[in-house]
LUMKE-211472 format. One record per residue (C-alpha): residue number from 1; x, y, z. Coordinates in nm, 3 decimals, decimal comma, always signed. Layout:
residues N
SEDO   seq        c1        c2        c3
SEDO   NUM         X         Y         Z
...
END
This chain:
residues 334
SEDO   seq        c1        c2        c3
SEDO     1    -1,505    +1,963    -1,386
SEDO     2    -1,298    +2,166    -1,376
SEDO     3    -1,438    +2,515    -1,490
SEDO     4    -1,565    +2,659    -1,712
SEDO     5    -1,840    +2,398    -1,742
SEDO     6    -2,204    +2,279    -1,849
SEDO     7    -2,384    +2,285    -1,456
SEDO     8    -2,627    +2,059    -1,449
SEDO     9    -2,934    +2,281    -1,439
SEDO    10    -2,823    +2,410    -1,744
SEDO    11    -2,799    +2,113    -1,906
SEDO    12    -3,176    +1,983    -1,797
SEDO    13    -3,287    +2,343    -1,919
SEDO    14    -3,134    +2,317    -2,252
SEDO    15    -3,307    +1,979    -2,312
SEDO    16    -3,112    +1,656    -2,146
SEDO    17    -3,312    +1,412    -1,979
SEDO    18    -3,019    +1,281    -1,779
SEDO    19    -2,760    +1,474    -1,657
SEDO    20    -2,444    +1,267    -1,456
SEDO    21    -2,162    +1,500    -1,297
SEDO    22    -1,872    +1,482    -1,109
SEDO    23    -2,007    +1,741    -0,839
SEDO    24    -2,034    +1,602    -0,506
SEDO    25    -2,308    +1,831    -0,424
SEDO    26    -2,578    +1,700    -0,761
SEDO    27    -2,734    +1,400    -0,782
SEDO    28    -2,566    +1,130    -1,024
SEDO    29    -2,224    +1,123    -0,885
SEDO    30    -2,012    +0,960    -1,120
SEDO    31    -1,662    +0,865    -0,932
SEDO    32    -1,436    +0,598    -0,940
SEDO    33    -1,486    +0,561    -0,567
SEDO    34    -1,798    +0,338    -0,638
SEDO    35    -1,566    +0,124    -0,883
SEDO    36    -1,232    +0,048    -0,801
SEDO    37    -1,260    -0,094    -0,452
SEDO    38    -1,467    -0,387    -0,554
SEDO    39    -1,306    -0,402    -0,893
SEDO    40    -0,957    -0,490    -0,735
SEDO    41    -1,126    -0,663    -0,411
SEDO    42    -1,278    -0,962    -0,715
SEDO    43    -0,966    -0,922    -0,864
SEDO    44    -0,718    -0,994    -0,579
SEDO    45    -0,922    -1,270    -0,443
SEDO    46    -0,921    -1,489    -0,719
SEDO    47    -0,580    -1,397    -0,741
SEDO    48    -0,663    -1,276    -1,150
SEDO    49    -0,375    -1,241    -1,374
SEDO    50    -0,504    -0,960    -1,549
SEDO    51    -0,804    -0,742    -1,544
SEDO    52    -1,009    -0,842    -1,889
SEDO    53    -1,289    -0,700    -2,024
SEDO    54    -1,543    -0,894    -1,875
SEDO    55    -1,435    -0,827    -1,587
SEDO    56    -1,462    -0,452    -1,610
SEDO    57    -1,802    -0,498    -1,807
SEDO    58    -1,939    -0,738    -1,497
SEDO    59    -1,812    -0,403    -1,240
SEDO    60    -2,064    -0,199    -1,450
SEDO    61    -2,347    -0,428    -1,458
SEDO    62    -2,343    -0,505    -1,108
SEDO    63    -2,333    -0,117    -1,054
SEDO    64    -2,625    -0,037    -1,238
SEDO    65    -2,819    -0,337    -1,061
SEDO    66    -2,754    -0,200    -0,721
SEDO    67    -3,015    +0,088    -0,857
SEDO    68    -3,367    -0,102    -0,812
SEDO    69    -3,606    -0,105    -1,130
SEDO    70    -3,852    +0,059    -0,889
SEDO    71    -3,635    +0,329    -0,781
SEDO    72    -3,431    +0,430    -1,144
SEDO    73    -3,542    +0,782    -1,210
SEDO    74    -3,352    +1,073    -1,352
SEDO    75    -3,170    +1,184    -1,116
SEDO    76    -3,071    +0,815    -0,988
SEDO    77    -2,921    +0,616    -1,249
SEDO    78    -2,616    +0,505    -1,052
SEDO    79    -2,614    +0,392    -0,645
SEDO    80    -2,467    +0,613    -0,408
SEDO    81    -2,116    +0,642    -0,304
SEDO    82    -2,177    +0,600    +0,028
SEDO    83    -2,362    +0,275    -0,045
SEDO    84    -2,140    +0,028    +0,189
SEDO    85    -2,336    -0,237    -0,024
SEDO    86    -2,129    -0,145    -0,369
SEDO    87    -1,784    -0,273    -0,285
SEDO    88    -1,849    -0,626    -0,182
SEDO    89    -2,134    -0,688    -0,506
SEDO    90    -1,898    -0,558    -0,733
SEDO    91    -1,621    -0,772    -0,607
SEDO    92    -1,880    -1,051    -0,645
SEDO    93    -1,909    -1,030    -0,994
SEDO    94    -1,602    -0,933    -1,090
SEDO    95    -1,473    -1,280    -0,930
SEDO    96    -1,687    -1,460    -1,152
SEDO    97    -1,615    -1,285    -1,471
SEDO    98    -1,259    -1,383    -1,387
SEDO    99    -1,340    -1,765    -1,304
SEDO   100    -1,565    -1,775    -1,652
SEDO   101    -1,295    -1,615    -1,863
SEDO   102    -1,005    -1,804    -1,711
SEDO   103    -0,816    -1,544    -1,557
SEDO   104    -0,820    -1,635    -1,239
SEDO   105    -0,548    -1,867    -1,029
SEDO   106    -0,751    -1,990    -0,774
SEDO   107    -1,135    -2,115    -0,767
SEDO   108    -1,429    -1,929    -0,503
SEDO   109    -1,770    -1,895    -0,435
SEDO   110    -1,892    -1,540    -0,515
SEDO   111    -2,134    -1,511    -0,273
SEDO   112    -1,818    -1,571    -0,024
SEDO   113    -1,598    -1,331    -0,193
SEDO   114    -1,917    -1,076    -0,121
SEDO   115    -1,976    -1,153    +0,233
SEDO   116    -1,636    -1,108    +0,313
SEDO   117    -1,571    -0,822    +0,159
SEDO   118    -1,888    -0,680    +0,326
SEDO   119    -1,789    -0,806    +0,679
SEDO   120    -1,443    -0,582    +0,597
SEDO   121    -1,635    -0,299    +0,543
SEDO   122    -1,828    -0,293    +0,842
SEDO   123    -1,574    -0,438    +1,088
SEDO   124    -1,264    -0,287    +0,964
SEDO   125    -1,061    -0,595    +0,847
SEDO   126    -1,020    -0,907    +0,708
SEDO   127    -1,173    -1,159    +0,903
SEDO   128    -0,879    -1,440    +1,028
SEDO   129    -1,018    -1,781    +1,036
SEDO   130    -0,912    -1,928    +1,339
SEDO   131    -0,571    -2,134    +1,375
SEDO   132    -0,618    -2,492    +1,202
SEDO   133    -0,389    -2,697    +1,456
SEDO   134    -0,165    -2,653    +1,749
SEDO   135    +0,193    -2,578    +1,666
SEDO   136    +0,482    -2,848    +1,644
SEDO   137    +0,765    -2,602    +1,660
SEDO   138    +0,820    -2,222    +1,582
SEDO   139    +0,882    -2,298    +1,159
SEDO   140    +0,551    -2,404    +1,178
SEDO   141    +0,362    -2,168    +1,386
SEDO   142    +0,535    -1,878    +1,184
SEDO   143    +0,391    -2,026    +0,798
SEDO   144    +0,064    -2,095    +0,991
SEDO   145    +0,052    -1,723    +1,115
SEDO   146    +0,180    -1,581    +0,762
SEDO   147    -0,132    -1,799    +0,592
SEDO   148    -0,385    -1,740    +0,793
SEDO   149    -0,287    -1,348    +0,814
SEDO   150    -0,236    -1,345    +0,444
SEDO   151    +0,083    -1,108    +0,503
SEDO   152    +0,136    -0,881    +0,842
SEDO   153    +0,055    -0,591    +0,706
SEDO   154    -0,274    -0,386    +0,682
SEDO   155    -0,368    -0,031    +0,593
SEDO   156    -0,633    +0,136    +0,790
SEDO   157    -0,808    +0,478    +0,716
SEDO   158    -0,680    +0,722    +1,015
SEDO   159    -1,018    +0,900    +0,960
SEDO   160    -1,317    +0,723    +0,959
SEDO   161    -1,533    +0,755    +0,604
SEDO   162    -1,896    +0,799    +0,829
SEDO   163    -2,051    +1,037    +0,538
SEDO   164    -2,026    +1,242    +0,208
SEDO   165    -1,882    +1,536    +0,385
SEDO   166    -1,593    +1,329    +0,556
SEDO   167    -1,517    +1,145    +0,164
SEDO   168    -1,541    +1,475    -0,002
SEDO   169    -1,313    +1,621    +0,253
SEDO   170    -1,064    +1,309    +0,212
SEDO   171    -1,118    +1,257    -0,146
SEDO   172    -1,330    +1,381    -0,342
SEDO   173    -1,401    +1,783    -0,467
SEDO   174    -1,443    +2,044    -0,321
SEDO   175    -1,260    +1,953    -0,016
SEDO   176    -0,932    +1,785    -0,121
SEDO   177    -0,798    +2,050    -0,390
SEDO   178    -0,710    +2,283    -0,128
SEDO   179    -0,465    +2,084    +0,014
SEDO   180    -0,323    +2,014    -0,324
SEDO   181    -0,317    +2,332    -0,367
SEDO   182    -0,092    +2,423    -0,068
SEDO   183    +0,135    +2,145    -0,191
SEDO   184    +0,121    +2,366    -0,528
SEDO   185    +0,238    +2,700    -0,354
SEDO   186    +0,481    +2,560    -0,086
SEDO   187    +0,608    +2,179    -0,191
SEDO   188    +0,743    +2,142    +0,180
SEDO   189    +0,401    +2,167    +0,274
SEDO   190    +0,335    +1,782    +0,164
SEDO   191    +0,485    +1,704    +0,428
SEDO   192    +0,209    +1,903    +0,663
SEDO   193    -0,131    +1,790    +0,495
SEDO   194    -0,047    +1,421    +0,391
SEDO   195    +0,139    +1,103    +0,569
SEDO   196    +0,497    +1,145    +0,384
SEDO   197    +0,635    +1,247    +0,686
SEDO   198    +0,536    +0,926    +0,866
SEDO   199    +0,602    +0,721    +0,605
SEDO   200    +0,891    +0,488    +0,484
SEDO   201    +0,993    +0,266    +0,207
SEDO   202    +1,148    -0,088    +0,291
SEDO   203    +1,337    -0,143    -0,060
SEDO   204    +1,494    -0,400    -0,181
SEDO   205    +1,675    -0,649    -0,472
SEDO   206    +1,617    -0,965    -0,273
SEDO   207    +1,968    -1,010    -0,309
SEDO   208    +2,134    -1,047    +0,064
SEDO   209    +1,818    -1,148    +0,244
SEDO   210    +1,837    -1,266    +0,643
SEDO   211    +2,058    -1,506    +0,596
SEDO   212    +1,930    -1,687    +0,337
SEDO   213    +2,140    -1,471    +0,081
SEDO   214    +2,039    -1,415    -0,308
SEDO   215    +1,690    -1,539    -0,321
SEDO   216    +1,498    -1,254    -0,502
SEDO   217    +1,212    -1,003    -0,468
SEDO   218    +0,925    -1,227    -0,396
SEDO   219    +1,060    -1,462    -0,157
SEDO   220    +1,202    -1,133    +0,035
SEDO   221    +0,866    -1,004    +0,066
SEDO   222    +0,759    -1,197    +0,397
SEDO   223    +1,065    -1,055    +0,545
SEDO   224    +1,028    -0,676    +0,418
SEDO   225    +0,665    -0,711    +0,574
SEDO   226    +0,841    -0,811    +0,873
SEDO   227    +1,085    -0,533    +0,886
SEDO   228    +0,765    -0,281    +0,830
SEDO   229    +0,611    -0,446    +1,135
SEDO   230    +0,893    -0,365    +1,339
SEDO   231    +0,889    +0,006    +1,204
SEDO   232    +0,503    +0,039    +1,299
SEDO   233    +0,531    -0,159    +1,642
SEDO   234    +0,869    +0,028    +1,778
SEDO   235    +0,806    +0,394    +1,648
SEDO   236    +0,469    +0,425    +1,486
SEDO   237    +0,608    +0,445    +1,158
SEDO   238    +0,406    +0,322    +0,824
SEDO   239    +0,636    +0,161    +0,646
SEDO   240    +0,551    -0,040    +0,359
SEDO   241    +0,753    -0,319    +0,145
SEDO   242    +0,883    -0,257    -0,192
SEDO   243    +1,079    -0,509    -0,361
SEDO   244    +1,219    -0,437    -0,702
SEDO   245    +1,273    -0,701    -0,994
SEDO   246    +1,592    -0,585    -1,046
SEDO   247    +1,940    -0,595    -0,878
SEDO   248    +2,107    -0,338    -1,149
SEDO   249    +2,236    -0,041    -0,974
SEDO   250    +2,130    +0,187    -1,226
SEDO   251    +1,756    +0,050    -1,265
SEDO   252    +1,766    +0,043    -0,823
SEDO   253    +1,846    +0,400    -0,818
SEDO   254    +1,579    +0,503    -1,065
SEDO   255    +1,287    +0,315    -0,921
SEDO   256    +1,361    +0,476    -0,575
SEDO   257    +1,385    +0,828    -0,685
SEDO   258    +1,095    +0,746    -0,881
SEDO   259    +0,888    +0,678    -0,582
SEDO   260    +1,005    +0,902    -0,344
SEDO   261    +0,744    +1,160    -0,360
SEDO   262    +0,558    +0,961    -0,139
SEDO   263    +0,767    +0,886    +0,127
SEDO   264    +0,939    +1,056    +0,386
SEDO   265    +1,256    +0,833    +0,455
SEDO   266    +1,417    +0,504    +0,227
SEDO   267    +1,575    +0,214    +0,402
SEDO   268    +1,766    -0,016    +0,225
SEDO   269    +1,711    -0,343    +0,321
SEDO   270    +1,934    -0,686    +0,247
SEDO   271    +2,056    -0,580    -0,071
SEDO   272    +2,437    -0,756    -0,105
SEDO   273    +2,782    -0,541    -0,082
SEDO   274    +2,926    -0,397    -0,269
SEDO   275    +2,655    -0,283    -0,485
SEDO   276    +2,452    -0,164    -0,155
SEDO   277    +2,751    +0,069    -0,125
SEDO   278    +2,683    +0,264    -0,448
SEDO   279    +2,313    +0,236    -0,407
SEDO   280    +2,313    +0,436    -0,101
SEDO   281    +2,592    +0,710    -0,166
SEDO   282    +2,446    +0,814    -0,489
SEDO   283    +2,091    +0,793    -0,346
SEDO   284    +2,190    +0,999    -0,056
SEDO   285    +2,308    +1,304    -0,290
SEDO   286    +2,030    +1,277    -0,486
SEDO   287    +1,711    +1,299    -0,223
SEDO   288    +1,624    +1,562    -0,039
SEDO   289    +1,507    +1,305    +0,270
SEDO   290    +1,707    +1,018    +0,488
SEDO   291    +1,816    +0,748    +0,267
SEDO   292    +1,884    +0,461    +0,516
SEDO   293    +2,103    +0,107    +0,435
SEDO   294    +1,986    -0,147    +0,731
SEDO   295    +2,376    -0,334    +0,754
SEDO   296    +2,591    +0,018    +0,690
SEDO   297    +2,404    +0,199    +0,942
SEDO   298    +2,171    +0,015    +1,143
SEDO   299    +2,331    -0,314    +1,205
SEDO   300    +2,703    -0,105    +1,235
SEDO   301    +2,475    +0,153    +1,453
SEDO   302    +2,467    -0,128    +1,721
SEDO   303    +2,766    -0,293    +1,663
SEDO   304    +2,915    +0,052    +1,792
SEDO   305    +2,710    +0,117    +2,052
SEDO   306    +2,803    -0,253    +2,187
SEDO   307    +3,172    -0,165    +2,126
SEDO   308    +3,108    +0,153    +2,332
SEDO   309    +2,980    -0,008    +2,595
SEDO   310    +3,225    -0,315    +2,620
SEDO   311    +3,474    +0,001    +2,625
SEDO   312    +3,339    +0,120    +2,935
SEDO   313    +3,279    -0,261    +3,118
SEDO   314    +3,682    -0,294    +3,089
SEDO   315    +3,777    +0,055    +3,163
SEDO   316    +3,975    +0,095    +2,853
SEDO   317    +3,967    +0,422    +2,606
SEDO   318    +3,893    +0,341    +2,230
SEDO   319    +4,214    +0,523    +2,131
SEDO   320    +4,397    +0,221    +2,331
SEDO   321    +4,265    -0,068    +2,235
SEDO   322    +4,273    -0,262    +1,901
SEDO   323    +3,873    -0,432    +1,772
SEDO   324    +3,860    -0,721    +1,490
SEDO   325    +3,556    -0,680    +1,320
SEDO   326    +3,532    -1,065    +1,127
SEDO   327    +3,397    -0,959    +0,789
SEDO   328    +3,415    -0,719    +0,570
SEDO   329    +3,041    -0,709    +0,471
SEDO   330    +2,815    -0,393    +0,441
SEDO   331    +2,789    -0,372    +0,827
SEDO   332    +3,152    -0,439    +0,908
SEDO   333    +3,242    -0,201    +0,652
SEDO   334    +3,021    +0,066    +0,797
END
């Protein structure tokens, strides 16, 4: 792929004893899909700080394993794609190639790692372990919930991968080019044949965060998940967290137009004044979809509408009466 190209049969007639394709329709399918799952699913749950060599050499091996000494003929040399059993062995010995070479954080059994991964796969999430305690106050119950969740957030298919024909429809050729291909002719129609239109990035520098002010990009990631949460719960948005190592306007501006593509809508979240100021004008001008700042327009959004309506509880016009907003912060501003 793509044309013009050796087909298979030609390949076998002119002499190969094994012939391994990207067609979806021959056998000895050779796509990523059967890799990178597992590969990052070892990765992540050693919590590896890299992915080494013999880690991606240990992916291969416990590939070509999954293909039975008994059953490895020509036109079988790797497992299927749709082989629910690939994923979790792969992340299996990936794991272990990371604990062996040292470049993992955190110690586990393999043989865990690959029975969770393949109770994922057939139930649809990670299993929870059940809460360790009872609560002693909210504080508590709230960093229980966050550890036993592992984060609030999940991603779930909205089509269910059942067989080849669904995957090659969602994924792999022939199915998904043509929708590429529309994207190609008409770039408005991304937002017809993929999720950007239901999508939104929560961005930000970590630098005015809830309260608890300048505390930087990871610590502000429990409350961007948070903030997604609310976007999923309240409107059936997918929103997803994205917080930048960097509180530079210049680098801020760049990273979000650099992602944008993908999303249909940017909110701004707890990023200090006056620098959110700038962020959002120039990012405004320069996309071609909503740019959102939570404090200049949603917290100002209901600080007028409560304004509006303590207006119309005293019977007063807004041209006649005089409001003190204490502050002069992004929302106050707004």
């Amino acid at each position: 792929l793509p044309d013009p190209e050796i087909a298979p049969e030609a390949a076998l007639a002119a002499g190969a004893a094994v012939v391994a394709t990207g067609r979806t329709e021959t056998p000895n399918l050779i796509t990523n899909a059967l890799v990178l799952p597992g590969l990052f699913r070892g990765a992540l749950d050693v919590r590896s700080n890299s992915m080494t060599i013999e880690m991606v050499v240990a992916a291969a091996q416990a590939i070509a394993e999954l293909v039975p000494p008994e059953q490895l003929i020509p036109e079988q040399i790797v497992p299927s794609v749709m082989d629910y059993a690939v994923a979790p062995h792969v992340a299996a010995r990936v794991a272990e190639a990371a604990m062996k070479c040292g470049g993992a954080r955190i110690e586990r059994d393999p043989q865990e790692i690959e029975a969770q991964a393949r109770l994922t796969v057939y139930e649809g999430h990670r299993p929870v372990p059940p809460p360790s305690h009872h609560y002693a106050d909210l504080q508590e119950q709230a960093l229980e919930l966050h550890h036993r969740y592992q984060g609030t957030l999940e991603i779930e298919p909205k089509i269910p991968i059942r067989d080849q024909v669904v995957l090659s429809s969602l994924y792999l050729p022939p199915g998904i080019p043509e929708a590429t291909r529309q994207i190609l002719a008409r770039p408005d129609a991304v937002f017809d044949y993929t999720g950007k239109s239901n999508r939104v990035a929560v961005i930000t520098d970590g630098s005015a965060v809830l309260g608890l002010g300048n505390i930087g990009p990871r610590a502000a990631l429990p409350v961007m998940e948070g903030k997604a949460v609310l976007f999923q719960t309240f409107a059936g948005i997918e929103a997803y967290p994205i917080c930048l190592a960097t509180q530079d306007v210049e680098e801020i501006i760049t990273a979000v137009m650099n992602i944008t593509p993908a999303f249909g809508g940017v909110n701004l979240e707890d990023i200090s004044a006056p620098r959110c100021f700038e962020v959002e004008e120039r990012l405004g001008k320069l996309l071609d979809i909503p740019v959102v700042h939570d404090d200049q327009h949603g917290t100002a959004i209901v600080i007028l509408a409560g304004i509006m309506n303590a207006l119309r509880l005293v019977e007063k016009q807004k041209q006649d009466v005089t409001v003190v907003l204490v502050g002069a912060g992004a929302a106050g501003v707004a």
